[in-house]
Backbone and ligand atoms as CSV (ligand in chain L), in Angstrom:
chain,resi,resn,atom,element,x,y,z
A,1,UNK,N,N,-91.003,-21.536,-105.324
A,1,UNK,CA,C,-91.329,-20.959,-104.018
A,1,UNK,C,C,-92.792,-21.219,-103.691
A,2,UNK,N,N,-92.944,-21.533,-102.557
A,2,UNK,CA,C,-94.660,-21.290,-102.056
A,2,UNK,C,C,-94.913,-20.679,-100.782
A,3,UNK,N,N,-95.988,-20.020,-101.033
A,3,UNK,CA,C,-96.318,-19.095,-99.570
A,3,UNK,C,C,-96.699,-19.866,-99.094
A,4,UNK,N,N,-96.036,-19.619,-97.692
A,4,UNK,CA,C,-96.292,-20.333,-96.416
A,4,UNK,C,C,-97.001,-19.705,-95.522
A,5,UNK,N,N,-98.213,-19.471,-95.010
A,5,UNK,CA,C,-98.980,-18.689,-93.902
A,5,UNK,C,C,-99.113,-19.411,-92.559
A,6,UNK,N,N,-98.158,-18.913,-91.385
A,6,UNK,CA,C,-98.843,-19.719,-90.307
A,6,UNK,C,C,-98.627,-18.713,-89.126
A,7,UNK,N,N,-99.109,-18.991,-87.819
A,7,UNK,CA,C,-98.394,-17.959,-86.564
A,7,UNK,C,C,-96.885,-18.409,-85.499
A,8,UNK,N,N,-95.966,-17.684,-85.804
A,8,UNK,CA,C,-94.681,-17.328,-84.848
A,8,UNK,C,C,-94.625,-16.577,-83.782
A,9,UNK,N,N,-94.943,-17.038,-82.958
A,9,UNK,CA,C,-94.831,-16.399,-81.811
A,9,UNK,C,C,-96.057,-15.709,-81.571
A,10,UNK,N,N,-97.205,-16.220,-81.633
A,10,UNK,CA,C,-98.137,-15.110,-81.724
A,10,UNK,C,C,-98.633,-14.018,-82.683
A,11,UNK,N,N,-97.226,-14.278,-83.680
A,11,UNK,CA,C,-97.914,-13.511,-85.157
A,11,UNK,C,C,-98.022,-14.221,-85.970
A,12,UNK,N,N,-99.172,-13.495,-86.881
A,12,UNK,CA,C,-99.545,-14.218,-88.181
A,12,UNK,C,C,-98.623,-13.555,-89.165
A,13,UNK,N,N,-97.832,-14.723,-89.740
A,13,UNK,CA,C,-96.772,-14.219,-90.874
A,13,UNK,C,C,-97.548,-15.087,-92.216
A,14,UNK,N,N,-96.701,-14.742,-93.057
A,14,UNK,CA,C,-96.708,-15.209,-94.922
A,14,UNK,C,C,-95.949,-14.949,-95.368
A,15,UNK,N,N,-95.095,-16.052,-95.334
A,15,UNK,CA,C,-93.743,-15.749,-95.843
A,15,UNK,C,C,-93.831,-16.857,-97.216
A,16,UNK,N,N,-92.568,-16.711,-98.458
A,16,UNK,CA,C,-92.732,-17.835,-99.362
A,16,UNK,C,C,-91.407,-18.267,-98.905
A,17,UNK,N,N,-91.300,-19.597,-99.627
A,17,UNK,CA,C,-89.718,-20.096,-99.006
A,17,UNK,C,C,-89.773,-21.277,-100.033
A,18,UNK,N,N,-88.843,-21.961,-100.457
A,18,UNK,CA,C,-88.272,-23.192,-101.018
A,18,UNK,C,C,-88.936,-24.263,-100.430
A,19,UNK,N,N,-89.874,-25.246,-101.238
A,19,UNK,CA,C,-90.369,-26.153,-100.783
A,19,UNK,C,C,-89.165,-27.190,-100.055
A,20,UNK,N,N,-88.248,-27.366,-99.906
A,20,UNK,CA,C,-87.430,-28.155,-99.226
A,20,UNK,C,C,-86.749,-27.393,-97.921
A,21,UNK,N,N,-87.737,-26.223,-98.026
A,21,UNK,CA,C,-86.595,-25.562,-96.624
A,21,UNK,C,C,-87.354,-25.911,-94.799
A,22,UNK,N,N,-85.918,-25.881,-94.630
A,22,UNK,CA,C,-86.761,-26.525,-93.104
A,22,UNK,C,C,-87.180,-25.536,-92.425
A,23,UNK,N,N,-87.758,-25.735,-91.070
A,23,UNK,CA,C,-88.880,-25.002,-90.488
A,23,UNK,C,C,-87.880,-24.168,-89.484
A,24,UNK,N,N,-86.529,-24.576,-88.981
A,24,UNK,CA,C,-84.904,-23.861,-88.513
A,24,UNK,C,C,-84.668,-22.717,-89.740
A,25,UNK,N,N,-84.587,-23.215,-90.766
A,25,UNK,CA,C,-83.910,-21.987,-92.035
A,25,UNK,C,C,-84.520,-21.352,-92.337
A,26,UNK,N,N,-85.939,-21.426,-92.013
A,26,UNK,CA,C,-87.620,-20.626,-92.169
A,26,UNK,C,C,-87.484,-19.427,-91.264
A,27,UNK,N,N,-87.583,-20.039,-89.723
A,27,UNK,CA,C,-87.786,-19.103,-88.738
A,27,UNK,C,C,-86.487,-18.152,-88.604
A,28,UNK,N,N,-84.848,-18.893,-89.014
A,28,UNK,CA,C,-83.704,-17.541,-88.825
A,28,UNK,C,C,-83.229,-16.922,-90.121
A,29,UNK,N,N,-83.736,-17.491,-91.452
A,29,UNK,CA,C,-83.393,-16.591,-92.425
A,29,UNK,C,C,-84.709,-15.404,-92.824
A,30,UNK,N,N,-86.059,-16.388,-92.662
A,30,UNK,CA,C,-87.109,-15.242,-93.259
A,30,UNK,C,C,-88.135,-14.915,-91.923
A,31,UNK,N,N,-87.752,-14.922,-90.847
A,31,UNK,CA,C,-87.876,-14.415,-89.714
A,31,UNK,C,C,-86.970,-13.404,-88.976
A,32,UNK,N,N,-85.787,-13.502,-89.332
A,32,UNK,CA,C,-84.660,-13.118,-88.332
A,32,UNK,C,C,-85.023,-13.677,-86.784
A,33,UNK,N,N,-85.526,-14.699,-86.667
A,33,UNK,CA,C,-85.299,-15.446,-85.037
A,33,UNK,C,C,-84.307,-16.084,-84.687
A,34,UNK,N,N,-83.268,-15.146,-84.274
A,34,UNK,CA,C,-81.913,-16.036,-84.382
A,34,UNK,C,C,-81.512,-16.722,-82.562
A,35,UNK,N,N,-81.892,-16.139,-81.838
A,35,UNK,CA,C,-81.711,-16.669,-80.687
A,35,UNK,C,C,-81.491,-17.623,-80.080
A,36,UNK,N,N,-82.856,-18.153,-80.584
A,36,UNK,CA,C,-82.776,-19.742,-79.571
A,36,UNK,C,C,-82.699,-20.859,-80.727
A,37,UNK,N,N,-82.818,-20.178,-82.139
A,37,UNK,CA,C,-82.639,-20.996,-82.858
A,37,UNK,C,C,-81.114,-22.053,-83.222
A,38,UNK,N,N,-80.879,-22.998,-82.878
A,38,UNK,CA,C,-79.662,-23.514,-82.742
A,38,UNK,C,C,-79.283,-24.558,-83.329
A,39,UNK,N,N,-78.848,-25.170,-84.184
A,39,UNK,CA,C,-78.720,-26.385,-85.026
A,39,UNK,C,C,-77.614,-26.846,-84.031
A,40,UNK,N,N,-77.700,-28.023,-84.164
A,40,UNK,CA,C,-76.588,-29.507,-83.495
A,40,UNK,C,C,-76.209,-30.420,-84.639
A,41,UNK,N,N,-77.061,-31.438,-84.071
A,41,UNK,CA,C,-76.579,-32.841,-85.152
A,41,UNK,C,C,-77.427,-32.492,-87.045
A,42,UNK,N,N,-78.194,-31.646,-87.027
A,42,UNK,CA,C,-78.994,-31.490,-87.986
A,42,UNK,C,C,-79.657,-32.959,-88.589
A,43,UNK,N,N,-79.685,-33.811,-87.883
A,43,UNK,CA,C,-81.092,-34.889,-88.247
A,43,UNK,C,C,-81.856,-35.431,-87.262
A,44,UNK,N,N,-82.170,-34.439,-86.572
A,44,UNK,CA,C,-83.567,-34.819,-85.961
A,44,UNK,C,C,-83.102,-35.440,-84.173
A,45,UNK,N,N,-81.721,-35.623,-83.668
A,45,UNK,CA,C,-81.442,-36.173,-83.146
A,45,UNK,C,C,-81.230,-35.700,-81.697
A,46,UNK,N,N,-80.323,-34.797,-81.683
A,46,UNK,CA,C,-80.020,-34.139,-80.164
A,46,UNK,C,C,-80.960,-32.752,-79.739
A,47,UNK,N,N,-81.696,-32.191,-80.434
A,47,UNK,CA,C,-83.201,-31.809,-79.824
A,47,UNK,C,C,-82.349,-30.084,-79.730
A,48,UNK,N,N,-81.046,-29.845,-80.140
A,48,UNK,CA,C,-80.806,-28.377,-80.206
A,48,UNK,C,C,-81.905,-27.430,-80.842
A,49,UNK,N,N,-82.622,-27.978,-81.606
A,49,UNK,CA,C,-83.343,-26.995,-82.957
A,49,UNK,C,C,-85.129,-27.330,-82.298
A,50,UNK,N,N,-85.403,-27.616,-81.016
A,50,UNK,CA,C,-86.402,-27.456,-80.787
A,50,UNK,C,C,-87.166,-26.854,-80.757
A,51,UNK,N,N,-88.396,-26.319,-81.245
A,51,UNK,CA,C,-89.224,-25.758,-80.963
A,51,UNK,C,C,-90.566,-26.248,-80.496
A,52,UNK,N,N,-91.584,-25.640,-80.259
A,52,UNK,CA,C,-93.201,-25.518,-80.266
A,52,UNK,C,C,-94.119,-25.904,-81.469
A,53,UNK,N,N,-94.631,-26.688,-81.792
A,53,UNK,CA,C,-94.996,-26.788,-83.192
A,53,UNK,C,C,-96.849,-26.846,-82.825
A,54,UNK,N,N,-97.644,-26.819,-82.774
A,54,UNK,CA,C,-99.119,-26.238,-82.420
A,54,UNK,C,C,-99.121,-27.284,-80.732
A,55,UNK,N,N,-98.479,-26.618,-79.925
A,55,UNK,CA,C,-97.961,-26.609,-78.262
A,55,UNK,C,C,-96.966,-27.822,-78.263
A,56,UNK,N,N,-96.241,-29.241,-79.145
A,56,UNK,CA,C,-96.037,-29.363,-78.633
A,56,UNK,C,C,-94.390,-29.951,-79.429
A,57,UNK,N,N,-93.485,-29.956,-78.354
A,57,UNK,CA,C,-92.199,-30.073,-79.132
A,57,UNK,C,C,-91.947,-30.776,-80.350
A,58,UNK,N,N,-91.136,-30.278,-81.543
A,58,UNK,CA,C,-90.886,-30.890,-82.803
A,58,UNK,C,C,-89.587,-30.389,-83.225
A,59,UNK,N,N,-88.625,-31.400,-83.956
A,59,UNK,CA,C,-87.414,-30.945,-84.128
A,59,UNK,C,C,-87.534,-29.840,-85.518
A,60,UNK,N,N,-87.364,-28.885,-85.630
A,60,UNK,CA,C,-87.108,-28.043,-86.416
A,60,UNK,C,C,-86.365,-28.293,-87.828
A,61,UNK,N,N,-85.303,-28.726,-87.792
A,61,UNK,CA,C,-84.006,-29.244,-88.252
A,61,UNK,C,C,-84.919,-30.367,-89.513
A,62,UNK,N,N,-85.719,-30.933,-89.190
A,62,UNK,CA,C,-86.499,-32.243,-89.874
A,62,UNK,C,C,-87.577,-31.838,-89.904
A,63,UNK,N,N,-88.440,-30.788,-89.993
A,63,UNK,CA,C,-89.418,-29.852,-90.297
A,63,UNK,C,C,-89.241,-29.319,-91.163
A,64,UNK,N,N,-90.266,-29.999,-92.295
A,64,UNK,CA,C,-90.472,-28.541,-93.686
A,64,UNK,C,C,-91.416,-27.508,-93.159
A,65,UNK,N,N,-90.618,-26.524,-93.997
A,65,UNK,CA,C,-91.711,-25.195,-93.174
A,65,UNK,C,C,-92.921,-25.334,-94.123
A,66,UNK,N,N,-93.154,-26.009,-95.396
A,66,UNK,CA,C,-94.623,-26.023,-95.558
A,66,UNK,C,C,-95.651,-27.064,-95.520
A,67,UNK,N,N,-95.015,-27.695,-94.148
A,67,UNK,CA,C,-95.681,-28.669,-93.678
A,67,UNK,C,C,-96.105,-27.944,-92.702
A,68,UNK,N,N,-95.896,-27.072,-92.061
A,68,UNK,CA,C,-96.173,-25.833,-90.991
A,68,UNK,C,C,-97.484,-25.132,-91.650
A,69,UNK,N,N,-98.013,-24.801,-92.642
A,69,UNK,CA,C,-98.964,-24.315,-92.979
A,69,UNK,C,C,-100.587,-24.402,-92.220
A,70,UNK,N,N,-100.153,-23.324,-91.504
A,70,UNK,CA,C,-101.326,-23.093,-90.571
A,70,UNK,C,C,-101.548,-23.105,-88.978
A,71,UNK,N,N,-99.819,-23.778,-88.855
A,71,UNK,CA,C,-99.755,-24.207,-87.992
A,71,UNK,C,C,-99.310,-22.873,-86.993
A,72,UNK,N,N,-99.296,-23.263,-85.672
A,72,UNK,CA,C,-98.689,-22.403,-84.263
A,72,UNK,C,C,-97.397,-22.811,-83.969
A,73,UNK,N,N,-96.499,-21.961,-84.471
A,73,UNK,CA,C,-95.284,-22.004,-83.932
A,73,UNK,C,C,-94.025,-21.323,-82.881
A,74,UNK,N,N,-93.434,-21.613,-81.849
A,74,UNK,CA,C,-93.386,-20.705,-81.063
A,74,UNK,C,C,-91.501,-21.052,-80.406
A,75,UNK,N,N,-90.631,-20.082,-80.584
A,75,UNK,CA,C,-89.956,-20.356,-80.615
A,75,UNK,C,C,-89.075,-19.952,-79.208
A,76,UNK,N,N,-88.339,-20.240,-78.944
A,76,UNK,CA,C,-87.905,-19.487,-77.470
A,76,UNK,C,C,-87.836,-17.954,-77.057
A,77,UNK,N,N,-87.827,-17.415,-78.358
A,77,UNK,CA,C,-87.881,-16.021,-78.289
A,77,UNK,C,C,-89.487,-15.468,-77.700
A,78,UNK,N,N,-90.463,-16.220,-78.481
A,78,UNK,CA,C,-92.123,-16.362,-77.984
A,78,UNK,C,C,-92.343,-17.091,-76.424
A,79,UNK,N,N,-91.043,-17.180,-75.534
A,79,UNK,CA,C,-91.281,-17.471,-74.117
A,79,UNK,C,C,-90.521,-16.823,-73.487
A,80,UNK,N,N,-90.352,-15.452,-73.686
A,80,UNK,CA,C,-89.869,-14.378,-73.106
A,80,UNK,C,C,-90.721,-14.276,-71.875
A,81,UNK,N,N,-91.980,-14.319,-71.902
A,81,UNK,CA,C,-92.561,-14.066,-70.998
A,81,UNK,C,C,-92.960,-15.404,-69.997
A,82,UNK,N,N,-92.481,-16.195,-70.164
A,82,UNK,CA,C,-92.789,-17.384,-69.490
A,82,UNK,C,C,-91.911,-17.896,-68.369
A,83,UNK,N,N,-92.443,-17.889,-67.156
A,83,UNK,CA,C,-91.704,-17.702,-65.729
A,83,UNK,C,C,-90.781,-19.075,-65.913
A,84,UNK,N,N,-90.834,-20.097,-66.190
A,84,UNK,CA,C,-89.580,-21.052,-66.197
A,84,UNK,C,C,-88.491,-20.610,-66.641
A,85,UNK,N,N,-89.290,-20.301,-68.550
A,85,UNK,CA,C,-88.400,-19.600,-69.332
A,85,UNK,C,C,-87.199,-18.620,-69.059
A,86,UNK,N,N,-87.640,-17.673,-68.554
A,86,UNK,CA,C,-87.016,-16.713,-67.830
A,86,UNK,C,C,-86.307,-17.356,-66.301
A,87,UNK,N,N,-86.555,-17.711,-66.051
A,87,UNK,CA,C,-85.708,-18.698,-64.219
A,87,UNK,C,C,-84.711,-19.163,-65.302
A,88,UNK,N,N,-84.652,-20.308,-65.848
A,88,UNK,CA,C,-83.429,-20.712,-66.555
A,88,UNK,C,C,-82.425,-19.747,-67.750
A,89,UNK,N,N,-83.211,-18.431,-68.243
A,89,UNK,CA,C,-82.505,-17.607,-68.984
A,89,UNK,C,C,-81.707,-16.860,-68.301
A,90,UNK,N,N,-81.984,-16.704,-66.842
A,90,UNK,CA,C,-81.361,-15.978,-65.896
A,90,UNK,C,C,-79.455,-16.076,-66.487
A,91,UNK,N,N,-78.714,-15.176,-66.014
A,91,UNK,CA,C,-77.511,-15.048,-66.228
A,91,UNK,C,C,-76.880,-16.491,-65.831
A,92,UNK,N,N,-75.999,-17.462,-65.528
A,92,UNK,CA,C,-75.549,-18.632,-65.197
A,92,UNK,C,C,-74.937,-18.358,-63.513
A,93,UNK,N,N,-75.450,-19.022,-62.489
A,93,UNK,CA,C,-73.980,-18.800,-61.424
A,93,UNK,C,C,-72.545,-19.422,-62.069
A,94,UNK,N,N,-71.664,-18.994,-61.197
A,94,UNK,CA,C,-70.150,-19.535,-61.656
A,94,UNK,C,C,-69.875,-21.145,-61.617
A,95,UNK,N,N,-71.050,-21.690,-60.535
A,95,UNK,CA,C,-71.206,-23.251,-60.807
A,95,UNK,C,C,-71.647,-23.738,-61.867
A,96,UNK,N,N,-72.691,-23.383,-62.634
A,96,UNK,CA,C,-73.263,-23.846,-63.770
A,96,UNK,C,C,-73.281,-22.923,-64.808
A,97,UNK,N,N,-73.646,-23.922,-66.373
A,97,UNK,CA,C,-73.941,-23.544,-67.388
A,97,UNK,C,C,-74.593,-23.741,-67.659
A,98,UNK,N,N,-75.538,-23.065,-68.683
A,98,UNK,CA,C,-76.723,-23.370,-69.105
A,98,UNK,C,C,-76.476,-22.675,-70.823
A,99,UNK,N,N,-77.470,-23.734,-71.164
A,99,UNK,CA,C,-77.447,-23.418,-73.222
A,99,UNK,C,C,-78.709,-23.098,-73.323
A,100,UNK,N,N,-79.397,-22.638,-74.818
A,100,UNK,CA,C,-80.696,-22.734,-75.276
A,100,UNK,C,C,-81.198,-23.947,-75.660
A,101,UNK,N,N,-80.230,-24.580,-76.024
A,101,UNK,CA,C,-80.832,-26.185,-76.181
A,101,UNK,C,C,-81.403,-26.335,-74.934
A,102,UNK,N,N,-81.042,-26.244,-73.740
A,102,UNK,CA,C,-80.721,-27.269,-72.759
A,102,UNK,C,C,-82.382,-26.416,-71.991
A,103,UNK,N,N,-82.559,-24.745,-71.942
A,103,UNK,CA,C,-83.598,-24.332,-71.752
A,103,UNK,C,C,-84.784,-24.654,-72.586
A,104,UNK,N,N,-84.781,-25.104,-73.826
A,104,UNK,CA,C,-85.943,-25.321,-74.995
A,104,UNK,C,C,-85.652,-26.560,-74.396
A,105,UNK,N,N,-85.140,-27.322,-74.027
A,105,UNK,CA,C,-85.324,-28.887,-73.583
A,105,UNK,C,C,-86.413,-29.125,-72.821
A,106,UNK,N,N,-86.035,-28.227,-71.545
A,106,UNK,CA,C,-87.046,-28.337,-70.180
A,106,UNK,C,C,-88.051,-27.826,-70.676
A,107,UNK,N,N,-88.017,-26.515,-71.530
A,107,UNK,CA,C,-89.323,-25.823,-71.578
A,107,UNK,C,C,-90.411,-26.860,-72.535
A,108,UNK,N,N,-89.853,-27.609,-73.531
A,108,UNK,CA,C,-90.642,-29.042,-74.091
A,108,UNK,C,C,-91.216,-29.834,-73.105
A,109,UNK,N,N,-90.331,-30.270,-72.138
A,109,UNK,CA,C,-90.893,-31.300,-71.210
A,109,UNK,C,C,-91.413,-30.921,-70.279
A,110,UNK,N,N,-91.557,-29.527,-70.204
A,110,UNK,CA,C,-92.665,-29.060,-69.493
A,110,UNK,C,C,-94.070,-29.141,-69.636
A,111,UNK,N,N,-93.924,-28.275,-70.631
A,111,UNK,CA,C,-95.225,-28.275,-71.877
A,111,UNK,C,C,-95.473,-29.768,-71.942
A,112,UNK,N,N,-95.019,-30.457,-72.509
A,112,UNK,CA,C,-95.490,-32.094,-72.629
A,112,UNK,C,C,-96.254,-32.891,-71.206
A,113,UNK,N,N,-95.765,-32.619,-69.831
A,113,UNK,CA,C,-96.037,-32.701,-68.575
A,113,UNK,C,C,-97.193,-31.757,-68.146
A,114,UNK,N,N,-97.299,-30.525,-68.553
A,114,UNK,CA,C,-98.339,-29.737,-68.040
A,114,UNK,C,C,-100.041,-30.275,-69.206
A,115,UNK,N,N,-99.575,-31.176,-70.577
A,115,UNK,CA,C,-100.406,-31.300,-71.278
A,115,UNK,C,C,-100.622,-33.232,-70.936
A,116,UNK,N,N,-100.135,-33.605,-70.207
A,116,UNK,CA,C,-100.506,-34.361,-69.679
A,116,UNK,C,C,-99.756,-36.218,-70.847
A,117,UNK,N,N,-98.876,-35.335,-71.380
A,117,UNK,CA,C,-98.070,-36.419,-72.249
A,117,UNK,C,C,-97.064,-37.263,-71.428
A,118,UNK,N,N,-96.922,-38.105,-71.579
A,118,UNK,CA,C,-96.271,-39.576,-70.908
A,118,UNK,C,C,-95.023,-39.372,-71.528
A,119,UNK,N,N,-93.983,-39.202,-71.049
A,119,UNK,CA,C,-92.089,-39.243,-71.395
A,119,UNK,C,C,-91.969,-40.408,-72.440
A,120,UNK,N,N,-91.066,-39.962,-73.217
A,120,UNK,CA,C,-90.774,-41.050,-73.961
A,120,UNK,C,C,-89.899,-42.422,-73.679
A,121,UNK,N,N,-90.292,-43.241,-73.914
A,121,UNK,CA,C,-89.328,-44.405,-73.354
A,121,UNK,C,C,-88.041,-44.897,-73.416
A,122,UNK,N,N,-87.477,-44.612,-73.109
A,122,UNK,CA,C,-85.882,-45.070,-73.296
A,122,UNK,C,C,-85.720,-46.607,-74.082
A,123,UNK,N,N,-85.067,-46.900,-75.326
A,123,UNK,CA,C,-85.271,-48.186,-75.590
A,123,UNK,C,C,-83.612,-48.660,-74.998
L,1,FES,S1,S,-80.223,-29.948,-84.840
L,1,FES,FE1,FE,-80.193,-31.813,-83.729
L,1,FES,S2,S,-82.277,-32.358,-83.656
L,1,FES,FE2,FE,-82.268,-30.598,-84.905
């Protein structure tokens, strides 16, 4: 095990965990952040397990949590208060659906756009 010290959501935690555990099995087993936390393809691929990693999106899923050491991490639950956040958490109309993937999506490419990062390129 090794202690891991970094901030979630605005708190400073220290938690220890299994050097092979990812930064997803970090935040919903020795956090209880179960919310927005969401596994998909589990390698790095369809962007379900997104989070905030010091501001800016990183797949979770392919994140060791003690590669996180020190780092700012912030998970959808830590954008409770964030006016997009909340517009897309809104209940669904009967026309649409909406997921947490699909809200941690926008809320990445927001953040990436408001920090002045260039989209990634389609190959
Ligand atoms: S679960 Fe698909 S990218 Fe992490």
């Amino acid at each position: 095990m090794s202690m891991i010290a970094l901030t979630v959501n605005a708190r400073a935690v220290q938690v220890s965990a299994e050097p092979r555990t990812s930064l997803a099995d970090f935040v919903r087993d020795k956090l209880d952040l179960t919310r927005g936390r969401i596994l998909g393809c589990e390698h790095g691929v369809c962007g379900a397990c997104t989070v905030l990693l010091d501001g800016l999106p990183a797949r979770s899923c392919i994140t060791y949590a003690v590669a996180c050491e020190g780092a700012d991490v912030t998970t959808i639950e830590g954008l409770d208060e964030d006016e997009v956040t909340s517009e897309l958490s809104a209940p669904p109309s009967p026309a649409s659906t909406r997921c947490s993937a699909a809200i941690a999506h926008r809320e990445c490419w927001s953040r990436r756009r408001d920090l002045g990062a260039a989209p990634a390129k389609r190959r």
